[in-house]
Backbone bond lengths (Angstrom), bond angles and torsions (degrees), N, CA, C in turn:
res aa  C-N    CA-C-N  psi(-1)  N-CA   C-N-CA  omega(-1)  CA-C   N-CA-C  phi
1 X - - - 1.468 - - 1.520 109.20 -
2 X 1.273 106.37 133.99 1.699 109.86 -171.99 1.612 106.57 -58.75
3 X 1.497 125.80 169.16 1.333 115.67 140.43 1.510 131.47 -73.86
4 X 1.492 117.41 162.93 1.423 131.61 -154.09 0.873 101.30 -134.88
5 X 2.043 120.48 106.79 1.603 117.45 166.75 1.448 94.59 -81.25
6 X 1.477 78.50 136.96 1.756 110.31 158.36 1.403 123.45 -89.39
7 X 1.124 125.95 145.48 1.965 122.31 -168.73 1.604 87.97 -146.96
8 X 1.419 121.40 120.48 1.415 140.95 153.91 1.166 120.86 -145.90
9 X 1.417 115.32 163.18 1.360 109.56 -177.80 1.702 139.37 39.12
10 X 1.508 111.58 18.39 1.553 116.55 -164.22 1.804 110.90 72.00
11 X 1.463 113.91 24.08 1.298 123.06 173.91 1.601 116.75 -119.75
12 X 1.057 126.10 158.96 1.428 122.26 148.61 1.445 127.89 -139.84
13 X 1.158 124.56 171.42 1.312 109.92 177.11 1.799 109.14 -156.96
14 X 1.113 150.84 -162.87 1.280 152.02 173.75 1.483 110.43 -131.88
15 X 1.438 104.10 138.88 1.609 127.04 179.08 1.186 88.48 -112.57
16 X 1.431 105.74 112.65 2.173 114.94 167.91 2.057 96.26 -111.56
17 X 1.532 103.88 71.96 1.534 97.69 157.18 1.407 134.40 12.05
18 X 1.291 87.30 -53.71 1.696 103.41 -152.06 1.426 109.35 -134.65
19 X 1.453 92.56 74.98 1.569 102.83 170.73 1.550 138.18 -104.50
20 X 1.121 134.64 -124.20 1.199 116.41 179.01 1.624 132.27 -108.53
21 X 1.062 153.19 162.59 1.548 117.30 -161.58 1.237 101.25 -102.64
22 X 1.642 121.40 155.93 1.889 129.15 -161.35 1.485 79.60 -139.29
23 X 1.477 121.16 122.12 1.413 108.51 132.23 1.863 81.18 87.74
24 X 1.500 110.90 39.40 1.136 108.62 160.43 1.631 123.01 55.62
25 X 1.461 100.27 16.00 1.885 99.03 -176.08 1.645 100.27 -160.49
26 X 1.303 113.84 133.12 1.230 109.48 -176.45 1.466 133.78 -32.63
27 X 1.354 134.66 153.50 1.565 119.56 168.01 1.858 106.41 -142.86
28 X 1.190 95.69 136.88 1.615 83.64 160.73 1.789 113.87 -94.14
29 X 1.477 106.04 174.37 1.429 109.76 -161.98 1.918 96.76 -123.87
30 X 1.171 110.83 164.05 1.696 119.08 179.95 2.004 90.53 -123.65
31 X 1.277 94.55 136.20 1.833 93.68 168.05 1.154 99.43 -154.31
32 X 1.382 106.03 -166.69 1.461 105.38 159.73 1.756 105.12 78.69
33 X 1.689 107.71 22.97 2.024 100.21 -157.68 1.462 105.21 -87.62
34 X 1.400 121.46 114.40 1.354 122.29 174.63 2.185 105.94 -115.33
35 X 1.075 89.61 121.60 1.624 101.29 171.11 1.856 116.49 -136.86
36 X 1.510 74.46 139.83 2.010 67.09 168.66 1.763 134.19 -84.22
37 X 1.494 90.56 -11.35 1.524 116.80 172.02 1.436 108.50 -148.77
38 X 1.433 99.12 172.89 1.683 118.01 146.90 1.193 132.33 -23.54
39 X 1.460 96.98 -77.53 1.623 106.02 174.45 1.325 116.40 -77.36
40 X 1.041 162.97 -52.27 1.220 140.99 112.20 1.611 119.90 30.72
41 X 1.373 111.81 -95.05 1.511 101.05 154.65 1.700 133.71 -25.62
42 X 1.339 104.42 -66.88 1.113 111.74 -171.04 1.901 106.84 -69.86
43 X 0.907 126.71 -17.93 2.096 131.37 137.09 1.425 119.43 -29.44
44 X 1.658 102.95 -60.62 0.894 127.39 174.88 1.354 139.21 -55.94
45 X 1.161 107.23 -20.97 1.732 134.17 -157.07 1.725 85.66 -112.61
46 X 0.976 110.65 -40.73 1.769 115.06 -161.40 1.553 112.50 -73.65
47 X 1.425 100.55 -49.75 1.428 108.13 153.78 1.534 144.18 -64.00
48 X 1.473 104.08 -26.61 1.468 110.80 165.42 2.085 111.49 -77.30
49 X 1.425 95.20 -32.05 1.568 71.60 172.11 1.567 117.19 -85.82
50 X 0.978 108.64 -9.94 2.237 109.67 166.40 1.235 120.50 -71.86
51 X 1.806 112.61 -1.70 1.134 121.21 -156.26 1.632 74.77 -115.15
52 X 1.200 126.62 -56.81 1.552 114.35 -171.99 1.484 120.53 -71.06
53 X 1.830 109.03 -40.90 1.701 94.33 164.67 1.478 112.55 -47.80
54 X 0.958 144.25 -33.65 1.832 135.72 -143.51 1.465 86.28 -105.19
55 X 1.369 138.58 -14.96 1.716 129.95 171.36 1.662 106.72 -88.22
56 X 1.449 104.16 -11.98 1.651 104.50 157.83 1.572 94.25 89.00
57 X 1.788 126.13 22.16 1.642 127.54 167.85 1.646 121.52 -95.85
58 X 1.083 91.07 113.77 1.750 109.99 172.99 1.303 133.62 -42.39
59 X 1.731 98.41 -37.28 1.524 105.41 -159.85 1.427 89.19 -153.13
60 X 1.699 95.73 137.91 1.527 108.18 -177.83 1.069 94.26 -128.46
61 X 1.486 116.14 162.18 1.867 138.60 -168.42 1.475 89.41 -126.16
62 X 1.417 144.08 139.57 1.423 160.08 86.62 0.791 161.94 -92.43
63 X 1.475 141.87 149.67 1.751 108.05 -9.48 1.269 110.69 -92.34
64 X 1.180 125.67 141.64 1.702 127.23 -163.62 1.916 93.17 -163.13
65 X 1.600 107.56 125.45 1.122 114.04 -171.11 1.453 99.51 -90.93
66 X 1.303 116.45 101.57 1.726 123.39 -159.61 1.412 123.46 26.36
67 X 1.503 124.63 -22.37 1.389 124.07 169.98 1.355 107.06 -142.84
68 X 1.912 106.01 -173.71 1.085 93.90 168.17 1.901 111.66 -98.56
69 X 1.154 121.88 24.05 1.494 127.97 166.31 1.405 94.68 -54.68
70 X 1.420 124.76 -34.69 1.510 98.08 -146.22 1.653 92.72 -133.18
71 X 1.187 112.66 -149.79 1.599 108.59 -173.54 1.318 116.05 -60.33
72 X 1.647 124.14 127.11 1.392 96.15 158.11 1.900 92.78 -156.51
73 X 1.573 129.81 169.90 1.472 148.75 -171.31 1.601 105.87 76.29
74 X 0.916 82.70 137.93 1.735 107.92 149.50 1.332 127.73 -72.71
75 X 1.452 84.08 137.99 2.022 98.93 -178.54 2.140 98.00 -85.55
76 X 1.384 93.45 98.82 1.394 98.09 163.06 1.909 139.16 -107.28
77 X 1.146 84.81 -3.10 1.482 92.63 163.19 1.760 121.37 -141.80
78 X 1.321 119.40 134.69 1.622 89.58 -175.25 1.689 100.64 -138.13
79 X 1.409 130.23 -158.62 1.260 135.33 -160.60 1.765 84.64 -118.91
80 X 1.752 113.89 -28.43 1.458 120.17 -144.40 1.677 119.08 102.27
81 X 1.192 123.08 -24.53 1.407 122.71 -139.39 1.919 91.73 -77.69
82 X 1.309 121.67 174.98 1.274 100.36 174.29 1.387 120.39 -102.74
83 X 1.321 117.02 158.68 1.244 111.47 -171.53 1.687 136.84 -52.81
84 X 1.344 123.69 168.49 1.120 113.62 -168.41 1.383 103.21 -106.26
85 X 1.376 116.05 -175.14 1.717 110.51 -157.70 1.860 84.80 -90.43
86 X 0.759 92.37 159.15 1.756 130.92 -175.68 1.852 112.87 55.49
87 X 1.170 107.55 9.38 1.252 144.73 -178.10 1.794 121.64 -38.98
88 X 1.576 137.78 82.38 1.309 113.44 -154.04 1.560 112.76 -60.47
89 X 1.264 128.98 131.10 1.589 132.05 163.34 1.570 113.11 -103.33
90 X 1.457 102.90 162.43 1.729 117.65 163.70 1.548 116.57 -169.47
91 X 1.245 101.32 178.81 1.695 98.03 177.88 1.303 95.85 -72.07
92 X 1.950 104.30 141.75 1.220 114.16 172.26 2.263 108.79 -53.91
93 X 1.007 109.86 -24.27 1.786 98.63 173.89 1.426 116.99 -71.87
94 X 1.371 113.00 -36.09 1.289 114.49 -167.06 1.846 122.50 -51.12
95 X 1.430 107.11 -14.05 1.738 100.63 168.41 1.675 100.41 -87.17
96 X 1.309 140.45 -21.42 1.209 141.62 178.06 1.204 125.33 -69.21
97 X 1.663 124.42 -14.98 1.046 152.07 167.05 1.688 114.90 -71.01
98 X 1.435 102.37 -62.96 1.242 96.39 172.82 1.530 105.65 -85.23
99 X 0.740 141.87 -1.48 1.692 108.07 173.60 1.559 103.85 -97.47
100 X 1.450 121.17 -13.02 1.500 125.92 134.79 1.880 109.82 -8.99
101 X 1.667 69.73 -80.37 2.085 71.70 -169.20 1.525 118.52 -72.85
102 X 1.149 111.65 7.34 1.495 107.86 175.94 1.512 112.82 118.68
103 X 1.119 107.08 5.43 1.740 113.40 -177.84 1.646 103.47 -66.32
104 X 1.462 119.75 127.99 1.662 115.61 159.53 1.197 119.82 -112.14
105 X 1.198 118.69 159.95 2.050 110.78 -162.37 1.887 84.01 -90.11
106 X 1.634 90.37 151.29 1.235 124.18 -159.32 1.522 112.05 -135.52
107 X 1.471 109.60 -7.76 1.606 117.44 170.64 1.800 102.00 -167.50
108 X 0.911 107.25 145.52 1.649 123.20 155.31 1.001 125.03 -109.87
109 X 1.770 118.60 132.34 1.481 108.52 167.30 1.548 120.25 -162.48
110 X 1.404 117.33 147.90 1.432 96.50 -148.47 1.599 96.98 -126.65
111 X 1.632 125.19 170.98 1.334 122.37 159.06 1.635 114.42 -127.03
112 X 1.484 110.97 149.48 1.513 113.12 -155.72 1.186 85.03 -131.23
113 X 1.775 111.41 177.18 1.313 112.05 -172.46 1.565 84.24 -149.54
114 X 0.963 109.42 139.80 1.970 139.97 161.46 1.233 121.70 -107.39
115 X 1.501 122.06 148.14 1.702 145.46 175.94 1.930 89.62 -84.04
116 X 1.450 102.78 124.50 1.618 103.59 -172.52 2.000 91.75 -73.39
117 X 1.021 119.10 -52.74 1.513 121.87 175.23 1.186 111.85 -28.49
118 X 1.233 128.08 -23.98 1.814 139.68 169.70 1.154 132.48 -77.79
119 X 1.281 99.12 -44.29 1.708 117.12 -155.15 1.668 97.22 -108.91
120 X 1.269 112.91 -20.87 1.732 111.93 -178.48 2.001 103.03 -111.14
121 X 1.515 92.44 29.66 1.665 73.60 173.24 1.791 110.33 -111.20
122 X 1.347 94.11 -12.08 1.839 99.73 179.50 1.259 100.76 -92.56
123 X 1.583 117.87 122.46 1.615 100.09 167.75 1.461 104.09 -107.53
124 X 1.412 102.85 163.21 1.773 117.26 -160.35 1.567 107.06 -69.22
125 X 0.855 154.47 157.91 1.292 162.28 -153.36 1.895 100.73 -93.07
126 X 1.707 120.56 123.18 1.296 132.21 -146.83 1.481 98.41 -37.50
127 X 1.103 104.31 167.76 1.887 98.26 171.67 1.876 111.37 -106.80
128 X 1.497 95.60 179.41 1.304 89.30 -176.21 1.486 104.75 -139.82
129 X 1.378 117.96 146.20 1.496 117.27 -156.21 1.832 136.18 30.77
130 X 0.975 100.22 37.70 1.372 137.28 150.88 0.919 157.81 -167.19
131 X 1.616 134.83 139.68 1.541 139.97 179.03 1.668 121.32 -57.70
132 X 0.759 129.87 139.31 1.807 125.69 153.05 1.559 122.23 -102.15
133 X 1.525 114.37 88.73 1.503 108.05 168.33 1.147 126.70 -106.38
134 X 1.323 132.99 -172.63 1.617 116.59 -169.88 1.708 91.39 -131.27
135 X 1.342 133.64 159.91 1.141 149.26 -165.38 1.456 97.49 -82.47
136 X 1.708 99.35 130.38 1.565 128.02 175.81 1.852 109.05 -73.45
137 X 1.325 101.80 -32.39 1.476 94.11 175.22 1.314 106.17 92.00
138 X 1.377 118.57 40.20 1.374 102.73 -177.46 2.389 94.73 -160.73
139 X 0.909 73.95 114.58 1.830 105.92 170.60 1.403 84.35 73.27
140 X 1.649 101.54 100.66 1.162 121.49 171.31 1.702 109.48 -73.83
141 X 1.318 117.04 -35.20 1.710 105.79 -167.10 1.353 96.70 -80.88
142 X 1.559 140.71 10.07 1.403 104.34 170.03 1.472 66.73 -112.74
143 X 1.254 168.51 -165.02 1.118 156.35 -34.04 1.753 103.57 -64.22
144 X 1.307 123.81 -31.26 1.423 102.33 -172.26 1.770 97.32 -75.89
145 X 1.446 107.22 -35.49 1.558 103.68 175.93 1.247 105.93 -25.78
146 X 1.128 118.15 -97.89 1.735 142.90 -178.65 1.817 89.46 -22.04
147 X 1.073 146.27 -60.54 0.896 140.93 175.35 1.454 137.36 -48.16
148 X 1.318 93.94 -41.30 1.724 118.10 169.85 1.851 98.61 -56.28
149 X 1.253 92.38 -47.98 2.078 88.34 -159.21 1.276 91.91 -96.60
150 X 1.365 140.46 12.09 1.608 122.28 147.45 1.711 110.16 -80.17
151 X 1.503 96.11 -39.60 1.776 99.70 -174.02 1.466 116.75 -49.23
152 X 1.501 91.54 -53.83 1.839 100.49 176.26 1.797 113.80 -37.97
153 X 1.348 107.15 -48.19 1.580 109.73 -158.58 1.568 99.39 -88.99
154 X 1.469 105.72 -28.30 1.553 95.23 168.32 1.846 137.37 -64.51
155 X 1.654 81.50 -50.83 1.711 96.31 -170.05 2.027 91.62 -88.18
156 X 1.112 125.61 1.46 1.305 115.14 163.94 1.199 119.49 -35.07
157 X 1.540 122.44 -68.95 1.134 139.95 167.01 1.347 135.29 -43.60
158 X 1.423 113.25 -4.46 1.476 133.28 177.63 1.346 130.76 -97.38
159 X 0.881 124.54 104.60 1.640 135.77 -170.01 1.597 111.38 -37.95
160 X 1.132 97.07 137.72 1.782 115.68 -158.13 1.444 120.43 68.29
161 X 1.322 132.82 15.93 1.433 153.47 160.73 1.169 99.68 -37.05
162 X 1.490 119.32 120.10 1.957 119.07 162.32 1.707 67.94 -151.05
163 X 1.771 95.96 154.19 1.147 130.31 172.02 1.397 108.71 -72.68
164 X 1.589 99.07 159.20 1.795 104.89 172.35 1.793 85.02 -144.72
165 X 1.563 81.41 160.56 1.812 102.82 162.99 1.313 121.10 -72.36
166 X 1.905 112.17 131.19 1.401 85.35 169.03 1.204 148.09 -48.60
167 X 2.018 115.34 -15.00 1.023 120.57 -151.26 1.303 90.73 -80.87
168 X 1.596 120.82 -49.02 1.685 116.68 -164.25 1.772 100.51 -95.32
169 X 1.662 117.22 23.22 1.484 105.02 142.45 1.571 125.81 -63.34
170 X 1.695 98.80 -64.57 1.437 134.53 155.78 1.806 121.70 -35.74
171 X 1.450 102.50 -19.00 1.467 103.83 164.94 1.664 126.79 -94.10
172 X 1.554 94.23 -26.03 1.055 107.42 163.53 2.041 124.04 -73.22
173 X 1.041 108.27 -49.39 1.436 132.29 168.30 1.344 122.65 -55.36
174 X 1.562 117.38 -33.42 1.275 109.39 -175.03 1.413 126.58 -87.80
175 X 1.414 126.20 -30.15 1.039 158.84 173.21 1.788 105.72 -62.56
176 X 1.290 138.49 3.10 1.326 155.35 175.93 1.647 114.07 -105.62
177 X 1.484 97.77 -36.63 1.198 105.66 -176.10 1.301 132.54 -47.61
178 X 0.983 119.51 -14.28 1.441 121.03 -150.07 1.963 90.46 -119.74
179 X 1.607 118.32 1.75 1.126 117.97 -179.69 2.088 85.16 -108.07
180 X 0.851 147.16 -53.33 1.251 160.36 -164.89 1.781 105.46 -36.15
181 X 0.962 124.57 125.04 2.069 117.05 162.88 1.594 95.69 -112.20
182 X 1.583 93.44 119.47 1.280 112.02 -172.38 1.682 113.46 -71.29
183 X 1.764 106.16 16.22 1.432 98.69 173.39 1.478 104.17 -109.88
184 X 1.634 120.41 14.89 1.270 92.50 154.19 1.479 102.64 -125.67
185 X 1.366 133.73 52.98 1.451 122.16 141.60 1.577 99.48 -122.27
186 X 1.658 79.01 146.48 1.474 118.28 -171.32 1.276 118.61 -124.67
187 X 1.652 117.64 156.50 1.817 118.36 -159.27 1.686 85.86 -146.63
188 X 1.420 72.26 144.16 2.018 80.64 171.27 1.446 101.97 -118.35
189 X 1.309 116.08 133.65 1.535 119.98 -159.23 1.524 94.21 -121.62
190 X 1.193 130.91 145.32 1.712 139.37 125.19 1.198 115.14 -31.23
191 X 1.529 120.46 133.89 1.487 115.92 141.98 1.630 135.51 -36.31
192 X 1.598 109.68 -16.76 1.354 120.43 172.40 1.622 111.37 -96.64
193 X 1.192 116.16 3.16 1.599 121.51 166.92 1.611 91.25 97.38
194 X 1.273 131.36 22.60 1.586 115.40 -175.50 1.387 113.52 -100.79
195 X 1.419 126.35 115.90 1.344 113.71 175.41 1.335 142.98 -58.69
196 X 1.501 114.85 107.66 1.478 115.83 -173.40 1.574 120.71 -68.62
197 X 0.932 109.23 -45.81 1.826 119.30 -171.49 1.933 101.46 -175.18
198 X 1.468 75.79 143.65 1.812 100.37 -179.24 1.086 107.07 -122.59
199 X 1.670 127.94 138.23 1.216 136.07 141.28 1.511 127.99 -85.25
200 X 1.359 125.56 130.87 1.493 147.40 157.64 1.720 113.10 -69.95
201 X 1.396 121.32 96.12 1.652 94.40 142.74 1.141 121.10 -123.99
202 X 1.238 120.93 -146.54 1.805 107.74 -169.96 1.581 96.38 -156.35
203 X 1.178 139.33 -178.32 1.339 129.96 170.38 2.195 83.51 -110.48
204 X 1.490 116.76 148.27 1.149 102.81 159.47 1.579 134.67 -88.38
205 X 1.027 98.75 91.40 1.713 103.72 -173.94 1.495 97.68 -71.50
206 X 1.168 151.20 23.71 0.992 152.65 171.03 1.749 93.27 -59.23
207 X 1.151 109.07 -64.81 2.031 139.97 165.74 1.478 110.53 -33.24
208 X 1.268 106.41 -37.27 1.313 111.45 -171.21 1.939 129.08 115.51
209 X 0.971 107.64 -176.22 1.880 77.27 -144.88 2.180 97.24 -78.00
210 X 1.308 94.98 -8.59 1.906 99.95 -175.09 1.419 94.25 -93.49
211 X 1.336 148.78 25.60 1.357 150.25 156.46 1.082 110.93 -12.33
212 X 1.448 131.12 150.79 1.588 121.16 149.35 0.915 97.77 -126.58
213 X 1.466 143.37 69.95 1.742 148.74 177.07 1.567 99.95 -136.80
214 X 1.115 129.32 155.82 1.536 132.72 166.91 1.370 96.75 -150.94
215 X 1.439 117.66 140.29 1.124 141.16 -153.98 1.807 98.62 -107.22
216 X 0.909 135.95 131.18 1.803 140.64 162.39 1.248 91.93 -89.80
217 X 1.162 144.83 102.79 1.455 148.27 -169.93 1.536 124.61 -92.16
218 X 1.479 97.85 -31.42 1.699 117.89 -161.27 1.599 109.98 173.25
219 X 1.005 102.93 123.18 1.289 102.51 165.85 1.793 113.77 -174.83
220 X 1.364 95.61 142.00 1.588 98.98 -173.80 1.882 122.34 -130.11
221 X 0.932 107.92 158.93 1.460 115.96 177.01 1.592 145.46 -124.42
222 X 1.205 142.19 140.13 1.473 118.53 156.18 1.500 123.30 -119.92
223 X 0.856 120.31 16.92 1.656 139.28 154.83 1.362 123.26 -84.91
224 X 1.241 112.12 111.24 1.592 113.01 157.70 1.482 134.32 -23.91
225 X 1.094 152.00 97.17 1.339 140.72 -145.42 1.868 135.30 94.30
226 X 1.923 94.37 -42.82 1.022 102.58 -165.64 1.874 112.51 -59.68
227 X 1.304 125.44 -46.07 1.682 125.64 -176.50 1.708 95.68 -57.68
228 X 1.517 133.84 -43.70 1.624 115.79 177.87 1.530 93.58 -58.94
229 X 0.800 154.21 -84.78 1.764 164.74 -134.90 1.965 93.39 -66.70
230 X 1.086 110.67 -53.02 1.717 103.09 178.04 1.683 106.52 -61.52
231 X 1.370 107.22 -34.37 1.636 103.43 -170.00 1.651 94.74 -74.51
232 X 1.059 108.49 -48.89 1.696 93.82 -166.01 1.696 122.22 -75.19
233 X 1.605 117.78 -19.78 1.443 125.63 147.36 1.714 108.17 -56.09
234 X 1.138 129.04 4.75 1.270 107.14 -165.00 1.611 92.61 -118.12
235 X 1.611 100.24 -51.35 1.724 109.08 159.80 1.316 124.53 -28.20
236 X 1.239 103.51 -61.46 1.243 121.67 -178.52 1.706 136.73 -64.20
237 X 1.773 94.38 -17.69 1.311 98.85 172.08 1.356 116.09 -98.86
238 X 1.873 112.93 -28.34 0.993 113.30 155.91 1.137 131.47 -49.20
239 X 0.939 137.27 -25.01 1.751 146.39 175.22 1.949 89.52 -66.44
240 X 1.385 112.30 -71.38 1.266 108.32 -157.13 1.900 107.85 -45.43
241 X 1.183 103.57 -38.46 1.189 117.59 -170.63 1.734 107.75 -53.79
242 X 1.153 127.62 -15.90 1.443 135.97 -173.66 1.704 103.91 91.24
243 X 1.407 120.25 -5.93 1.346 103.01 170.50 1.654 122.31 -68.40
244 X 1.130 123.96 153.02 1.290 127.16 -167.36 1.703 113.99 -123.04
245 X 1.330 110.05 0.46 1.745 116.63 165.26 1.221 102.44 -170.86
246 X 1.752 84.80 149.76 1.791 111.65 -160.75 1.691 90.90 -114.03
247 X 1.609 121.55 150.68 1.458 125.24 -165.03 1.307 72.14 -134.25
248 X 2.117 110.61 131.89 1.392 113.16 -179.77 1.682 81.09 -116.22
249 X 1.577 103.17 136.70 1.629 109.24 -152.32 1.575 94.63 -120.66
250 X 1.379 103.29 121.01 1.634 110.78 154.14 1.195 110.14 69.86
251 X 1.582 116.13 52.74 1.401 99.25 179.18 1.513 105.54 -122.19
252 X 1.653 98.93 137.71 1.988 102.57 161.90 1.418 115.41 -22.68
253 X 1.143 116.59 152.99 1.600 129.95 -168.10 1.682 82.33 -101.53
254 X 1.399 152.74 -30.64 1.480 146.35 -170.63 1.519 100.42 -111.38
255 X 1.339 112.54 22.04 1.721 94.23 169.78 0.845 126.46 -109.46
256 X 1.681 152.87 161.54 1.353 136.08 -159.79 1.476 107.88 -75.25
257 X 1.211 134.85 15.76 1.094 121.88 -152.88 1.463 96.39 -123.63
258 X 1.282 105.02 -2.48 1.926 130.77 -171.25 1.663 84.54 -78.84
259 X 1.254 110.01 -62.73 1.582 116.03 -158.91 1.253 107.80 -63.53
260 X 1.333 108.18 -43.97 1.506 110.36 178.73 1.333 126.45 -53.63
261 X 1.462 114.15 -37.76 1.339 133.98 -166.61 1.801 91.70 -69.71
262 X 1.509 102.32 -63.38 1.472 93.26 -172.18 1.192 126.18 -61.21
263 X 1.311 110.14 -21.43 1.886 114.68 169.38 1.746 111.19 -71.53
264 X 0.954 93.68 -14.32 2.013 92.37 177.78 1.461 110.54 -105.71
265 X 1.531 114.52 24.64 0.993 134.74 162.27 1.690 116.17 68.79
266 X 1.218 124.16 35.84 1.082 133.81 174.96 1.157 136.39 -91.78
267 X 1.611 135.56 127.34 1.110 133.11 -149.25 1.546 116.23 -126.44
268 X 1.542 103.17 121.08 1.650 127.36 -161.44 1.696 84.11 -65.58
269 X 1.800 107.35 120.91 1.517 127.36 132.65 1.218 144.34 -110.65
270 X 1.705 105.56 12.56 1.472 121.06 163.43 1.969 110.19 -156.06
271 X 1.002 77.84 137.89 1.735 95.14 173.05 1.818 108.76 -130.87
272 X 1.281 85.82 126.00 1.976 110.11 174.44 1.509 109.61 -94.18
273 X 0.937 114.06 158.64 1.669 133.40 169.67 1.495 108.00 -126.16
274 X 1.350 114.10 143.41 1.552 127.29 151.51 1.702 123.25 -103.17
275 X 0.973 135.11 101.20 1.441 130.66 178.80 1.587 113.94 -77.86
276 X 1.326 99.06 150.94 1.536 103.50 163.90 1.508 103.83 -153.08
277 X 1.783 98.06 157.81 1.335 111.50 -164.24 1.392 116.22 -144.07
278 X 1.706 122.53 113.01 1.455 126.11 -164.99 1.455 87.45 -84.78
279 X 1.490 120.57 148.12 1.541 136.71 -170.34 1.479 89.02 -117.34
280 X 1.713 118.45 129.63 1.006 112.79 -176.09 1.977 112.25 -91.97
């Protein structure tokens, strides 16, 4: 079933049917929430759930732009500072709204920021059955390939997981490229040429294009070791690069990458929420 813009109150937002399953049973998700106020919103909110009882859906995800490929949580706690480039934003009311209607948080996850002079001076203990190199920059559509079919087998396992096509991975992905310096993503390879885990960062031009921030954006693994060894090649080049702080972006509050962050001494200035909501 396609998605369904919603229009209330001088707001809109999207009904994606067919979203990902929570709690072992399908759910659709609302994203996409633009209001000029509160009330407004909260119009808005009232009508999208009359719009999902009468399609006969149980369980809603928010805000999540049909998956988690693409936008989804609320910025619920912050330092103030401004956001970083690709960064989810909203009106500070808009999580107050939905838990208004009954929304309860359903994930936490936060982003911290580190001094690279800190965090790139311990390196991780040698690795074993794999390399760490950083991207040559050259034939980008098979490198996101290779990327696409590690992501699948990685983030499989991750709560709110629904599949996408490669084609509209690669639609999403390609169109970034041209903001990306292919010396700070990094791949952890096999001795048999098989890709273990890749790192993403980005410089944040959010700042402007002489930044000294670099973003850890994404990155995944299936080797033991390999995500410490991508983070600290990534640290580490960032430093060379003259940047002077790394932003560890969007991560689960229960993932290993939580612990890690705080052991490399990094300090949370935003925390997101995901809501979800059983329709009675």
């Amino acid at each position: 079933m396609d998605p369904i813009l919603i229009r209330a109150g001088g707001g809109r937002l999207t009904l994606y049917p067919e979203g990902p399953e929570w709690q072992g049973a399908p759910a659709a998700t609302l994203g996409n929430f633009v209001c000029p106020d509160a009330a407004a919103g909260r119009a808005l909110l009232a009508e999208a759930l009359a719009q999902a009882r009468a399609f006969g859906i149980r369980q809603l995800i928010a805000p999540m732009d049909g998956d988690t490929w693409h936008s989804y949580r609320f910025v619920t706690e912050s330092d103030g500072s401004p956001p970083f480039l690709l960064e989810p934003s909203n009106k500070p009311f808009a999580p107050d709204l939905f838990a208004e209607a009954g929304f309860q948080p359903i994930g936490r996850y936060f982003s911290a920021r580190v001094a690279l002079d800190r965090t790139a001076a311990a390196p991780p203990p040698p690795a074993e059955g794999f390399t760490i190199t950083s991207w040559s920059g050259e034939d980008p559509a098979a490198l996101f390939g290779q990327v696409f079919d590690l992501s699948v087998e990685a983030f499989s396992r991750n709560a709110f997981y629904r599949p996408i096509r490669r084609a509209d991975f690669l639609a999403m992905y390609m169109p970034v490229l041209p903001l990306m310096k292919p010396e700070l993503i990094f791949f952890a390879t096999t001795p048999e040429g098989r890709l273990a885990g890749f790192l993403f960062g980005i410089p944040n031009y959010a700042e402007g294009p002489q930044t000294k921030t670099a973003i850890l954006k994404t990155y995944a693994s299936l080797m033991p070791g390999a995500g410490r060894h991508l983070a600290h090649a990534f640290h580490s080049r960032a430093r060379a690069l003259g940047y002077d702080t790394a932003i560890h972006a969007l991560i689960h509050d229960d993932n290993l990458s939580a612990m890690r962050s705080a052991v490399e001494g990094a300090e949370v200035f935003r925390r997101y929420t995901l809501f979800g909501l059983r329709l009675a």
